[in-house]
C-alpha positions in Angstrom: 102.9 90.3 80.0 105.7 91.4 82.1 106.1 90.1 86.1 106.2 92.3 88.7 110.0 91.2 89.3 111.0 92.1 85.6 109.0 95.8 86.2 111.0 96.1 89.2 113.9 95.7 87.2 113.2 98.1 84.3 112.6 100.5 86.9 115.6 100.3 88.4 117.9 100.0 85.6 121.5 99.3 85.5 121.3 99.5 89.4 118.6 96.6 89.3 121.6 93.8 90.6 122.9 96.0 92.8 119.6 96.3 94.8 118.0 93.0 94.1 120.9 90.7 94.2 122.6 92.5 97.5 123.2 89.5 100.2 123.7 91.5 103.5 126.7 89.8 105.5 126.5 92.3 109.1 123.1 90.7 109.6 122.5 87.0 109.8 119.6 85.2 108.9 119.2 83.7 111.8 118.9 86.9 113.8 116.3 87.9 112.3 112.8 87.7 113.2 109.3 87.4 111.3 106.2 88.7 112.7 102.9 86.4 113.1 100.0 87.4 112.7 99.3 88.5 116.6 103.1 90.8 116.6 100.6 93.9 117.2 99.2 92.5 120.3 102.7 92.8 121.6 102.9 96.6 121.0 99.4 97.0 122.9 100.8 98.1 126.3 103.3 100.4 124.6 102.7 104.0 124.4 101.9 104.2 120.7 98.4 105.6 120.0 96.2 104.3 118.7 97.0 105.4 114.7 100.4 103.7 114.5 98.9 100.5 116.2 96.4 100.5 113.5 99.4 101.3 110.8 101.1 98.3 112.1 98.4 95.8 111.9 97.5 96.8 108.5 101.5 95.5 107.6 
């Protein structure tokens, strides 16, 4: 039975390194952020409606 990873890569071919084994150097790891589990609570007072606020805490 094949992984999910090696699907990926059959997919994708001879580009399958190119996109899975990219290491971005503009962006640091450490500027990055990950959200928790309440990041849609921040968006609340925003003025998305109510459909992407639901899109978002489906993510």
């Amino acid at each position: 039975m094949m992984s999910y990873y090696q699907k990926i890569q059959q997919i994708l071919g001879d580009k399958s390194s190119y996109y899975l084994d990219h290491t971005c150097e503009k962006i640091r790891r450490n500027r990055l952020s990950l959200p928790s589990f309440d990041s849609v609570e921040n968006f609340q007072d925003s003025d998305r409606n109510v459909q992407v606020l639901k899109s978002l805490s489906q993510l």
